[in-house]
mmCIF file of the C-alpha atoms, coordinates in Angstrom:
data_MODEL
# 
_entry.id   MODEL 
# 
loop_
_atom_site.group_PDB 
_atom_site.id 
_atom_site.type_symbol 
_atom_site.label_atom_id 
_atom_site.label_alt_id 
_atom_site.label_comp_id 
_atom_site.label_asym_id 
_atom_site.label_entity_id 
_atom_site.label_seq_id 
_atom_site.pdbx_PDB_ins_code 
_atom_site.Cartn_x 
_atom_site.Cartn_y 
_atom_site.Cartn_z 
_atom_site.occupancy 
_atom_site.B_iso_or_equiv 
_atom_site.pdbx_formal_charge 
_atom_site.auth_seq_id 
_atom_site.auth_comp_id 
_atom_site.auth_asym_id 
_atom_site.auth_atom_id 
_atom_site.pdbx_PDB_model_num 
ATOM 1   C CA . UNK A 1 1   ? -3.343 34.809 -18.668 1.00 0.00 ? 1   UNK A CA 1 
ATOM 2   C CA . UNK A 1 2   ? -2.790 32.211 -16.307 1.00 0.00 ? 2   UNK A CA 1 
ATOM 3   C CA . UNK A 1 3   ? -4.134 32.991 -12.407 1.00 0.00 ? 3   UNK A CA 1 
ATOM 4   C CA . UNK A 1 4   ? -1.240 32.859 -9.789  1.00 0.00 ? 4   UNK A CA 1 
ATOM 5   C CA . UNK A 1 5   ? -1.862 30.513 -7.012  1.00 0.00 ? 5   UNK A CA 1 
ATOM 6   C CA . UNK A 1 6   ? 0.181  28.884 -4.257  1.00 0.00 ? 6   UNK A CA 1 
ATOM 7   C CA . UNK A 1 7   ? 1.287  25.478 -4.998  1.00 0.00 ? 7   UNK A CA 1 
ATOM 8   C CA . UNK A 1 8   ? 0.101  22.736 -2.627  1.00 0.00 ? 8   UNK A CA 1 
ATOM 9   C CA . UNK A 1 9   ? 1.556  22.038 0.033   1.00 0.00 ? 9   UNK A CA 1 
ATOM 10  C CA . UNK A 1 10  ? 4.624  19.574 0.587   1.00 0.00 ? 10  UNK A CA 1 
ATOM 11  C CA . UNK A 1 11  ? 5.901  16.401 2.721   1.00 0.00 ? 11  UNK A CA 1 
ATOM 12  C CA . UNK A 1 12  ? 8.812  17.243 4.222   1.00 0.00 ? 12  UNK A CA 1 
ATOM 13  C CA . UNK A 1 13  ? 11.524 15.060 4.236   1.00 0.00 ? 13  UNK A CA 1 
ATOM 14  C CA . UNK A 1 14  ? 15.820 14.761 5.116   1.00 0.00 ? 14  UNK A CA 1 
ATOM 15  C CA . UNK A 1 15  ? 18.375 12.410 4.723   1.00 0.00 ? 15  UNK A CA 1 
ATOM 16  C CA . UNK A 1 16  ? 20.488 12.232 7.634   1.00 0.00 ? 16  UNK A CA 1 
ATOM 17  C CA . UNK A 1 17  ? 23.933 10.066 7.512   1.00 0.00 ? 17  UNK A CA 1 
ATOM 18  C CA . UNK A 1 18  ? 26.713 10.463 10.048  1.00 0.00 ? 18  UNK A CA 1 
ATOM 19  C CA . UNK A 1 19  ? 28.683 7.491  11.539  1.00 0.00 ? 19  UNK A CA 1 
ATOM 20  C CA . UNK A 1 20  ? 27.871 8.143  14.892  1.00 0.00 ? 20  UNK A CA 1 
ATOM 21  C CA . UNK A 1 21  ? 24.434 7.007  16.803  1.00 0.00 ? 21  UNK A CA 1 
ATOM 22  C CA . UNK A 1 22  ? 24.936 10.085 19.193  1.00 0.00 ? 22  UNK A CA 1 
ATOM 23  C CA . UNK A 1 23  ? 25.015 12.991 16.544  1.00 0.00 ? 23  UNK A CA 1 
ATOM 24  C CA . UNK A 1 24  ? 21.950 11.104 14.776  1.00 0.00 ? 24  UNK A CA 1 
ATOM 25  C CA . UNK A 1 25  ? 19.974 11.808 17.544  1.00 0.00 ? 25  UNK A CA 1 
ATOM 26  C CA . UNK A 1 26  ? 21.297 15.174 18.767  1.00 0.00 ? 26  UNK A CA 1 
ATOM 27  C CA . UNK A 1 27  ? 20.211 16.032 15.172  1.00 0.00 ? 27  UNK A CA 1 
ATOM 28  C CA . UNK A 1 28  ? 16.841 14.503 15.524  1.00 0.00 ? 28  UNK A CA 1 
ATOM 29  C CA . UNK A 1 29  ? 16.553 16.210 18.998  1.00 0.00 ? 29  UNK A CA 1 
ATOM 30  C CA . UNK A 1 30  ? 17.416 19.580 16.929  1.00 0.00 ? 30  UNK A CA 1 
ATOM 31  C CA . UNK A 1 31  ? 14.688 18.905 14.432  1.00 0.00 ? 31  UNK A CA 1 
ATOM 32  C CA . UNK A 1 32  ? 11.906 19.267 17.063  1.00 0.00 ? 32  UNK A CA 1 
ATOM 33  C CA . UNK A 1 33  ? 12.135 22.622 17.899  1.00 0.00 ? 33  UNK A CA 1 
ATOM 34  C CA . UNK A 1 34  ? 12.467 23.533 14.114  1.00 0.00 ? 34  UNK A CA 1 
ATOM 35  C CA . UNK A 1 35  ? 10.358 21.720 11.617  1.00 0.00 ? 35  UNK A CA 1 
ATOM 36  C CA . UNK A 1 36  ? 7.847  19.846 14.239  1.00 0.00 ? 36  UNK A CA 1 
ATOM 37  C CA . UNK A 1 37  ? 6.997  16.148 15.177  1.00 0.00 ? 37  UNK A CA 1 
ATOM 38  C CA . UNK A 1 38  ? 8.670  13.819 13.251  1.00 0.00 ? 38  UNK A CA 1 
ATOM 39  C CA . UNK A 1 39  ? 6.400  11.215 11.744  1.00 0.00 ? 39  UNK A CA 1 
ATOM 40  C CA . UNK A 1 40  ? 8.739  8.526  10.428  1.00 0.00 ? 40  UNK A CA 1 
ATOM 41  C CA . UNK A 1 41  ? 12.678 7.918  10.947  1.00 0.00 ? 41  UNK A CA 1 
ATOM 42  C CA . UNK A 1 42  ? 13.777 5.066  8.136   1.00 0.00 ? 42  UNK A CA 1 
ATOM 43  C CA . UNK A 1 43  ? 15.839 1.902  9.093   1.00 0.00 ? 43  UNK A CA 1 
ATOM 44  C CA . UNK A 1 44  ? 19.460 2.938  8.941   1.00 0.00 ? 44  UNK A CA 1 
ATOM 45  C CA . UNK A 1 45  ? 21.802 1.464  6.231   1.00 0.00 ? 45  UNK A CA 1 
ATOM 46  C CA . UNK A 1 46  ? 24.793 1.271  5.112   1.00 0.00 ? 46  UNK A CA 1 
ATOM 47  C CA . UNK A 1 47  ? 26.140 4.128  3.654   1.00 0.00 ? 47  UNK A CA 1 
ATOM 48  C CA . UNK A 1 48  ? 30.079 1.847  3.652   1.00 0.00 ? 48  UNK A CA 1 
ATOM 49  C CA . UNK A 1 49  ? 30.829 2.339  -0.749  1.00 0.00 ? 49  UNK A CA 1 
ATOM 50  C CA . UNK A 1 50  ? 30.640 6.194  -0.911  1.00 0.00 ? 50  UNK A CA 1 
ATOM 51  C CA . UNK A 1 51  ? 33.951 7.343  -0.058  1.00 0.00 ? 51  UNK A CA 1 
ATOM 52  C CA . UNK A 1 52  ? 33.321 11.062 -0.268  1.00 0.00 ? 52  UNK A CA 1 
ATOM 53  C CA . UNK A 1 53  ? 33.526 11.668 3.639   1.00 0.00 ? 53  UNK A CA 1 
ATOM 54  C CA . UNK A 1 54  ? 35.268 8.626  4.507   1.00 0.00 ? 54  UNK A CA 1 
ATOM 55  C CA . UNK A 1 55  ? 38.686 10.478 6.638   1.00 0.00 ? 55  UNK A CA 1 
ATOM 56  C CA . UNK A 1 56  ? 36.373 13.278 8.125   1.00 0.00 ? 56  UNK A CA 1 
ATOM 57  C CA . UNK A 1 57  ? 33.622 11.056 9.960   1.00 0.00 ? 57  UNK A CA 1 
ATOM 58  C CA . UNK A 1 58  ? 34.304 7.700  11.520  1.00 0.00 ? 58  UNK A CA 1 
ATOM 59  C CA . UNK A 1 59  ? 32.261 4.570  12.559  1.00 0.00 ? 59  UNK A CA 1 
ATOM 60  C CA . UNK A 1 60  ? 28.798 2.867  11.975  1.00 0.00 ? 60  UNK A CA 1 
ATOM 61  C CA . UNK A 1 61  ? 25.929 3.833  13.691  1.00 0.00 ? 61  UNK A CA 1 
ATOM 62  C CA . UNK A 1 62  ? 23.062 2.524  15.158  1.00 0.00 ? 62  UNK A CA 1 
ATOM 63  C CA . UNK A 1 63  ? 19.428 3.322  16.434  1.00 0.00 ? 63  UNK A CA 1 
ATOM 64  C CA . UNK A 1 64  ? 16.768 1.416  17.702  1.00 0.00 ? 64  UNK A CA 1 
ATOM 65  C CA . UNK A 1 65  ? 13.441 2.482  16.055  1.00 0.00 ? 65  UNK A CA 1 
ATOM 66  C CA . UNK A 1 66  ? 9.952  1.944  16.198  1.00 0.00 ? 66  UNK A CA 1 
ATOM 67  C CA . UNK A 1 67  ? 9.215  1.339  12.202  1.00 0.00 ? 67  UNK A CA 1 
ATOM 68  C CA . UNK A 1 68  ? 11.079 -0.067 9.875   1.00 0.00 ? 68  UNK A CA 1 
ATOM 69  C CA . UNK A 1 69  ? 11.005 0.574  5.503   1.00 0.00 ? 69  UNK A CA 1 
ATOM 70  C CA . UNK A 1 70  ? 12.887 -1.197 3.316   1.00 0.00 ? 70  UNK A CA 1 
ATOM 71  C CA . UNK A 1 71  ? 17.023 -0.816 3.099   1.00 0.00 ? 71  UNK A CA 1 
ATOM 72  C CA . UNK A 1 72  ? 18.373 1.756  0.430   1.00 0.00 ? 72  UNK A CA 1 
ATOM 73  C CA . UNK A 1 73  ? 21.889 1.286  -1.035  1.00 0.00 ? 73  UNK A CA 1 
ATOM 74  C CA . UNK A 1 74  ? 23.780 4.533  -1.719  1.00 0.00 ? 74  UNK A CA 1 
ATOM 75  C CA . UNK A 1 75  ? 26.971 2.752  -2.876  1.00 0.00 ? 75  UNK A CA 1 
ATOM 76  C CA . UNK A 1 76  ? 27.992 4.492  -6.105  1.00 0.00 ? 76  UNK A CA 1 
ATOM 77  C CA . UNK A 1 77  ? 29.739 7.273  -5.551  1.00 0.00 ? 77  UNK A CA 1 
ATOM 78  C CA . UNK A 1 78  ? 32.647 8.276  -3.117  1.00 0.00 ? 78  UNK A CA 1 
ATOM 79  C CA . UNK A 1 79  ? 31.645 11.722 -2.780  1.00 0.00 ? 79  UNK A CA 1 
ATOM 80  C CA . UNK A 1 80  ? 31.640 11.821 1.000   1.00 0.00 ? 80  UNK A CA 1 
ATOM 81  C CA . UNK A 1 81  ? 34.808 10.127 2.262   1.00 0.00 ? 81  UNK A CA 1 
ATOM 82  C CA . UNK A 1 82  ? 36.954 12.970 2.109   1.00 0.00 ? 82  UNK A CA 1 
ATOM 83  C CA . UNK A 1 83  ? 34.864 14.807 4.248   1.00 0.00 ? 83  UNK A CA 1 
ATOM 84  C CA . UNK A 1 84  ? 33.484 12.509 6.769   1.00 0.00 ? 84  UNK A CA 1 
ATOM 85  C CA . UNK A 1 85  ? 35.007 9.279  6.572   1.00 0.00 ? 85  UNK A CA 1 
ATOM 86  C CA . UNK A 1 86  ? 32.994 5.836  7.481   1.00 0.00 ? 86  UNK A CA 1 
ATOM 87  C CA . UNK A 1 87  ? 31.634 3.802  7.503   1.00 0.00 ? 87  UNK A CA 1 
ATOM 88  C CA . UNK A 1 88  ? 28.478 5.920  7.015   1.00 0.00 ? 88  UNK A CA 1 
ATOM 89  C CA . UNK A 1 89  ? 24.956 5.289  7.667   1.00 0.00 ? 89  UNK A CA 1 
ATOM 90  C CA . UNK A 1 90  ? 21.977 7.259  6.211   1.00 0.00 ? 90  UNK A CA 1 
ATOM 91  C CA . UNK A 1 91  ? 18.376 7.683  7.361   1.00 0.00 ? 91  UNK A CA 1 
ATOM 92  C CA . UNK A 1 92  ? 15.276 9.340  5.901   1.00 0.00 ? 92  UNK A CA 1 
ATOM 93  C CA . UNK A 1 93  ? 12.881 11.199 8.037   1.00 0.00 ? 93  UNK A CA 1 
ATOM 94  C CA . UNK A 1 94  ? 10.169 13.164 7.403   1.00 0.00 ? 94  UNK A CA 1 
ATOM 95  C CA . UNK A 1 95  ? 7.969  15.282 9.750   1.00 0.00 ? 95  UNK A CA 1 
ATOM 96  C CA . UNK A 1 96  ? 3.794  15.250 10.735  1.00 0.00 ? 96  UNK A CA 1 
ATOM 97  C CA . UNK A 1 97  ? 3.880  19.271 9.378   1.00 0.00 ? 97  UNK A CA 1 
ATOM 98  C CA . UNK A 1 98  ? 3.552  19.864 5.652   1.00 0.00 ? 98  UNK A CA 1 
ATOM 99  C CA . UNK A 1 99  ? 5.626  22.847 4.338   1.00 0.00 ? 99  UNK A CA 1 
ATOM 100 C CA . UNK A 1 100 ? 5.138  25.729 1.760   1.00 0.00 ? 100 UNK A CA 1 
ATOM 101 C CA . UNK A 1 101 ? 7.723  24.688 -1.166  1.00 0.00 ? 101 UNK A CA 1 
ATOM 102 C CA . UNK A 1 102 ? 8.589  28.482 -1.045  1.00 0.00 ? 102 UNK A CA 1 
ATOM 103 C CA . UNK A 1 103 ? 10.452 27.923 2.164   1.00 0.00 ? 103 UNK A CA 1 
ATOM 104 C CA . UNK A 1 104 ? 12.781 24.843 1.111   1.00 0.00 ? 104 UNK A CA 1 
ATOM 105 C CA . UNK A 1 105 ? 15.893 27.419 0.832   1.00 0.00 ? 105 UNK A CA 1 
ATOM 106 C CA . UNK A 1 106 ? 15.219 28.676 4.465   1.00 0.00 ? 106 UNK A CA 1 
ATOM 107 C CA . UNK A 1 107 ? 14.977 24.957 5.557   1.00 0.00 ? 107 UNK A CA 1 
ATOM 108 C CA . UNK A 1 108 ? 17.933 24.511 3.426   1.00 0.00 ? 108 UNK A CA 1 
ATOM 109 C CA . UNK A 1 109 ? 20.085 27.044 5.174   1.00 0.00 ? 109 UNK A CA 1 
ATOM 110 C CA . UNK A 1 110 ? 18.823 25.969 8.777   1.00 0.00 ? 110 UNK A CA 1 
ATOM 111 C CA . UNK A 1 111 ? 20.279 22.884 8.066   1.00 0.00 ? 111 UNK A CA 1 
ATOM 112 C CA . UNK A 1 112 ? 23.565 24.021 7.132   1.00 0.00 ? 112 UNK A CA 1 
ATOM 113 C CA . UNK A 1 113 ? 23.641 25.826 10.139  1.00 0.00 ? 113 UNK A CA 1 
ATOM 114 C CA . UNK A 1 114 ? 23.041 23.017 12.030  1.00 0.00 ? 114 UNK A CA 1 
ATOM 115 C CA . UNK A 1 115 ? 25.994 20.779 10.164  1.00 0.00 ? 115 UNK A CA 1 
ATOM 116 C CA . UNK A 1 116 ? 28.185 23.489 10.747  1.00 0.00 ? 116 UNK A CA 1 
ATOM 117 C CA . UNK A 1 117 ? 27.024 23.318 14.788  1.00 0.00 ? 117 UNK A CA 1 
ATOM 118 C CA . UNK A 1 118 ? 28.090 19.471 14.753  1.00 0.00 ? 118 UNK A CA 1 
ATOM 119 C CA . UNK A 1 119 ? 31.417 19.886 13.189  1.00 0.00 ? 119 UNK A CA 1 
ATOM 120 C CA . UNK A 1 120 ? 34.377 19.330 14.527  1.00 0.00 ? 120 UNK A CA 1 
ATOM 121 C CA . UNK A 1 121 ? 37.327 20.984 15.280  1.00 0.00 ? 121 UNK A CA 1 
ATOM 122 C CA . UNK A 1 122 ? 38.526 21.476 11.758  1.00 0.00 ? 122 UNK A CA 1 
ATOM 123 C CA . UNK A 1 123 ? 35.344 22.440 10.421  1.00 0.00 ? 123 UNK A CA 1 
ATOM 124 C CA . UNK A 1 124 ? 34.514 19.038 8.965   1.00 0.00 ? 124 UNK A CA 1 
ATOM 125 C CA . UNK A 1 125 ? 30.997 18.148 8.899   1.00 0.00 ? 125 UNK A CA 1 
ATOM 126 C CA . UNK A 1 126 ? 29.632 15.100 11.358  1.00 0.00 ? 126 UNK A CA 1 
ATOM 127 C CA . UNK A 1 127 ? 26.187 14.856 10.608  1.00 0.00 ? 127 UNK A CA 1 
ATOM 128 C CA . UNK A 1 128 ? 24.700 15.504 6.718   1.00 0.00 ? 128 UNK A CA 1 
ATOM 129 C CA . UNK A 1 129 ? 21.573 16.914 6.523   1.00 0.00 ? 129 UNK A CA 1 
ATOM 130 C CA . UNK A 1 130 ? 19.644 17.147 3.245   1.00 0.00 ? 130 UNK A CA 1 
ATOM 131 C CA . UNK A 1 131 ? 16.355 18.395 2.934   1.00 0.00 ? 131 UNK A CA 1 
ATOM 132 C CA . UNK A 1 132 ? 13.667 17.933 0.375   1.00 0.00 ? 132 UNK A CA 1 
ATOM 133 C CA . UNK A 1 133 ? 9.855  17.686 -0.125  1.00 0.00 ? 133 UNK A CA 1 
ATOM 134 C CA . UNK A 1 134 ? 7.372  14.970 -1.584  1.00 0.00 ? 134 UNK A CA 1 
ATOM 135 C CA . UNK A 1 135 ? 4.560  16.113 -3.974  1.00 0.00 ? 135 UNK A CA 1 
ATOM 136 C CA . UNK A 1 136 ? 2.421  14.745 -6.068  1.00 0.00 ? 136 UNK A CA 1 
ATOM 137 C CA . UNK A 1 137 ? 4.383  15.943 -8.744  1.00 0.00 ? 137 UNK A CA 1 
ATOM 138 C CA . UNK A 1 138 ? 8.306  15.349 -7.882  1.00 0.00 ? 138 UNK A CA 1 
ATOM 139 C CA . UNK A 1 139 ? 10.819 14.740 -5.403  1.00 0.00 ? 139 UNK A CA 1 
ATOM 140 C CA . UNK A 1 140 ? 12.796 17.739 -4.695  1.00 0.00 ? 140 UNK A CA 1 
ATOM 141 C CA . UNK A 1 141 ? 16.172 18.160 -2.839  1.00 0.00 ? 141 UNK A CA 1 
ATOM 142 C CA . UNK A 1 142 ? 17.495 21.225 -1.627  1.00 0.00 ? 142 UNK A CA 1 
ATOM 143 C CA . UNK A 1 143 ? 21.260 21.652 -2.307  1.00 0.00 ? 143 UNK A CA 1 
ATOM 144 C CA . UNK A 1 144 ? 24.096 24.395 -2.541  1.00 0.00 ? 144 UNK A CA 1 
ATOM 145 C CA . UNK A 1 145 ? 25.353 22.838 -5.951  1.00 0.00 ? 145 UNK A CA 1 
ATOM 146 C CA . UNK A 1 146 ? 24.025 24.283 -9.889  1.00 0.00 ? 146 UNK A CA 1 
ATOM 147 C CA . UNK A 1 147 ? 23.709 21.845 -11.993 1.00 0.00 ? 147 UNK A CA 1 
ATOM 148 C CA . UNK A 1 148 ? 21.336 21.849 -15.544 1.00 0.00 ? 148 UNK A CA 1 
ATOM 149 C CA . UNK A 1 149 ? 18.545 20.476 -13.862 1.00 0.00 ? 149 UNK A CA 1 
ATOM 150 C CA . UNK A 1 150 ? 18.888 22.321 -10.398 1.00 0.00 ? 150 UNK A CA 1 
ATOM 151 C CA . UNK A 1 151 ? 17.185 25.704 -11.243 1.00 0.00 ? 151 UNK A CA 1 
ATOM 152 C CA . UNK A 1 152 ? 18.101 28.740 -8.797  1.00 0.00 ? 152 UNK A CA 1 
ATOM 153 C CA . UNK A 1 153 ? 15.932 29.316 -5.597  1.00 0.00 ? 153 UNK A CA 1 
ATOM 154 C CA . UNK A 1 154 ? 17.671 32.290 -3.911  1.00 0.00 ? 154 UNK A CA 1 
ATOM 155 C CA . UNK A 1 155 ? 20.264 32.848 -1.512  1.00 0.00 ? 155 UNK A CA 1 
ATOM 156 C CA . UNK A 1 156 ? 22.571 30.308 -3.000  1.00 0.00 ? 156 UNK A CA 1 
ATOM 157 C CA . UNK A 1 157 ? 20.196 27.564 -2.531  1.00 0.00 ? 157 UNK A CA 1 
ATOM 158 C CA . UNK A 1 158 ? 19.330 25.671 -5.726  1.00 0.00 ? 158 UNK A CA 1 
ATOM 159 C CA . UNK A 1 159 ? 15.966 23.037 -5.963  1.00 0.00 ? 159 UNK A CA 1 
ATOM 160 C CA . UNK A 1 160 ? 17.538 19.448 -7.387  1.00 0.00 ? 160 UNK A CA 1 
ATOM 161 C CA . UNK A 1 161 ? 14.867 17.887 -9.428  1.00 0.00 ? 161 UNK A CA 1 
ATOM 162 C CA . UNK A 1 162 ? 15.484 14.140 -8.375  1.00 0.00 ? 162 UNK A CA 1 
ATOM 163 C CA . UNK A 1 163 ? 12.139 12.324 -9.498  1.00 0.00 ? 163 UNK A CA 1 
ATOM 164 C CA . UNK A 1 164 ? 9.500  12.976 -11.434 1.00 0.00 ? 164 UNK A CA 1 
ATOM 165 C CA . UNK A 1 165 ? 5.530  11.389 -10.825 1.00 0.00 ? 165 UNK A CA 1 
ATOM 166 C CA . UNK A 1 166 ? 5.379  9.609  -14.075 1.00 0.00 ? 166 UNK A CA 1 
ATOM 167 C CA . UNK A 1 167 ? 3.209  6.442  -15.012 1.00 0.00 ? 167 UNK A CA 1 
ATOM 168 C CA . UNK A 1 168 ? 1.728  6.112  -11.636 1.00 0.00 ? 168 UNK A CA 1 
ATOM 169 C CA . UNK A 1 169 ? 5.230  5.836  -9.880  1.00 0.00 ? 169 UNK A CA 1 
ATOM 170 C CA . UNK A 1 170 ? 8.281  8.197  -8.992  1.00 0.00 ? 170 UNK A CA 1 
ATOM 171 C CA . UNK A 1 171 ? 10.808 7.854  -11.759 1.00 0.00 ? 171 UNK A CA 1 
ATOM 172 C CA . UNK A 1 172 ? 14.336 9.458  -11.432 1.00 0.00 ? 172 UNK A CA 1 
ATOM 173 C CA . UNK A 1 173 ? 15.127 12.253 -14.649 1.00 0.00 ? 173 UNK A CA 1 
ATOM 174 C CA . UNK A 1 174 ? 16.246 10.646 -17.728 1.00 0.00 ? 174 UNK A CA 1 
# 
């Protein structure tokens, strides 16, 4: 019989896109209070090919920051212009605390609560949180969607397997 122990503990971790440089930082002002210090805020980039929220959000935004990675390209889906319009820029931050991995669908539910407190009028999200966790192991996102590889957390949350650790590097599923 195998002994039951509590996983390691996890980097936290978001992606953040909204086309406005004010709601980025509201949000990262929000974050504080929350989850803790934030240890790292990404260069933004482009988030201009997805179309998915495209009518809902608006223009590009910009932030001066301290440290810089390297640029990411989401470009290949059009997922988000419905929703939020563009052009859209995206950020990844992640924060000095590490987490328990049992509390991603609390985290994951705290965020939603914050998109819906930057919404506008209509309900339409400004600011797009998505949380996740670094292990050793995987990369894990926390998302509202089922899917075959997204197995159930609770409260409607669902884990989204996105990488695996496999020959000494982080490998997306095949």
């Amino acid at each position: 019989m195998g002994r039951i122990k509590e996983p390691e503990s996890a980097k936290l971790f978001m992606s953040v896109f909204t086309p406005e440089e004010s709601l980025f930082q509201q949000g990262l002002d929000a974050f504080h209070p929350l989850f803790g210090e934030i240890d790292f805020v990404s260069e933004r980039f482009s988030f201009h090919l997805t179309d998915y929220y495209r009518e809902e959000m608006g223009g590009p935004l910009f932030r001066q920051i301290d440290f810089v990675s390297e640029r990411f390209s989401f470009h290949l889906t059009d997922y988000y212009r419905e929703e939020m319009g563009g052009p859209l820029f995206r950020h990844f931050i992640t924060f000095e605390r590490l987490i328990s991995r049992a509390l991603l669908s609390e985290i994951k539910q705290t965020t939603n609560r914050l998109e819906g407190k930057f919404a506008n009028a209509q309900g339409n999200r400004r600011l797009n949180i998505d949380p996740g966790y670094l292990c050793l192991e995987h990369v894990i996102l926390a998302t509202t969607k089922s899917y075959t590889h997204r197995p159930y957390l609770k409260d409607g949350i669902y884990a989204d397997l996105t990488l695996i650790y496999r020959n000494k590097s982080y490998q997306p599923l095949e």
